[in-house]
C-alpha positions, 0 to 999 in steps of 0.5 A, a space after each residue: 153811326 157816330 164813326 160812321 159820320 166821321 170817316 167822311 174824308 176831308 176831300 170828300 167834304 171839299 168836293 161837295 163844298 166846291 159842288 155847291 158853295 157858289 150857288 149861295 154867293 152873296 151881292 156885294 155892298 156898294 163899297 165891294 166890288 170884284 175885279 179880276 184880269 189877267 194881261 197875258 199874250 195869247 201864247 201864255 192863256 189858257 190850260 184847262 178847269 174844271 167849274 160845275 154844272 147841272 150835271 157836275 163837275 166839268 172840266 175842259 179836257 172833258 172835250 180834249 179831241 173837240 173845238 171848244 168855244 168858250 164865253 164868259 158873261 152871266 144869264 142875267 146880262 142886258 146886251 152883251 152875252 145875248 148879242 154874243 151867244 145869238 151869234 154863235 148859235 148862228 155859226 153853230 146852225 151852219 156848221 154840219 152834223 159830223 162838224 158839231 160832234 166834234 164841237 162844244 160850246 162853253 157859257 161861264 157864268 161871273 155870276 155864281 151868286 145868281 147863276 145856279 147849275 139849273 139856271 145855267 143849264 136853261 140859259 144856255 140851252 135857251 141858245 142851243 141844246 149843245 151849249 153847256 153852262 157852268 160856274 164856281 165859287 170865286 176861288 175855282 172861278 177867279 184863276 180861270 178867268 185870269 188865266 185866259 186873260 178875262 175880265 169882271 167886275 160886280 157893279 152895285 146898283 142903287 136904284 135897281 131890283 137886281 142890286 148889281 150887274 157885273 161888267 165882263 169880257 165880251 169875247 169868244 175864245 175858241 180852243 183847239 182839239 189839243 186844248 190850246 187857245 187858238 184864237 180870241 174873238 172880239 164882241 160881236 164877230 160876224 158870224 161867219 168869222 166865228 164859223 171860220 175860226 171854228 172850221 180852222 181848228 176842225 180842219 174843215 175850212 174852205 
């Protein structure tokens, strides 16, 4: 039994570490704050990752050939992230049937302390049955939200049941089939200018 507990390999133990380790993040102190933001032209955002879910790892080029929009925020959000998924969720009941099978929404959660894969799971269908959620812990987390140009930070409340919120990006980055940023959303886009973003990269647009 012994030999048979230490042939686990080291990346075997890594992959269930990544799997499981965000969901056991902490609420910074008053005096920690976390900030990541990456200023980059359109051009140089972006590229693929992989985070977890309800289901596992998940990655982009899972849906290499599909439009992809993508939002970062966190379930536990007031405002920003309803008003944002409620719009997409508009433009997807608009969008056809063989127009969805090519599509895919994506909620990242900058709130892996909170945001179990089953929270997400819930939070995302809550918008529609299509939208996946997932997340990871800060260090697979954090590049990727540099790397398309995003932003949060934790914020501790001291006068607050839920300790802290996180201020966050309020953007919609919408994907190519080929994988590549095609256009970035500004907070709260009509919903037909997220239906037409999304048609241009399905070559379905009027």
């Amino acid at each position: 039994m012994k030999n048979t507990l230490l042939s686990i390999t080291v990346g075997t133990l890594l992959t269930l570490l990544n799997v499981n380790s965000f969901a056991q993040e902490t609420a910074p102190s008053a005096d920690q704050v976390l900030t990541v933001q990456g200023n980059l032209p359109i051009d140089q955002r972006g590229g693929d990752f992989t985070l977890f879910g309800a289901q596992g790892a998940v990655s982009l080029s899972d849906f290499r050939g599909k439009v992809v929009a993508i939002y970062f925020g966190y379930s536990q959000c007031p405002d920003v992230c309803p008003t944002n998924l409620s719009i997409l969720t508009a433009a997807m009941k608009q969008m056809s049937a063989p127009e969805l099978a090519d599509f895919q929404a994506i909620f990242i959660s900058v709130d892996p302390g909170r945001d179990s894969p089953e929270r997400l799971a819930k939070y995302a269908g809550f918008f529609h049955p299509q939208m996946i959620g997932i997340s990871g812990a800060p260090v697979d987390l954090n590049p990727i939200v540099a790397q398309y140009g995003a932003f949060y930070e934790k914020v501790s409340y001291s006068n607050s049941e839920m300790l802290y919120g996180v201020d966050h990006t309020s953007e919609t980055y919408i994907v190519s089939k080929a994988g590549v940023l095609a256009s970035i959303l500004p907070h709260a886009s009509p919903r037909d200018q997220v239906l037409e973003a999304i048609r241009k990269e399905l070559g379905t647009a009027n």
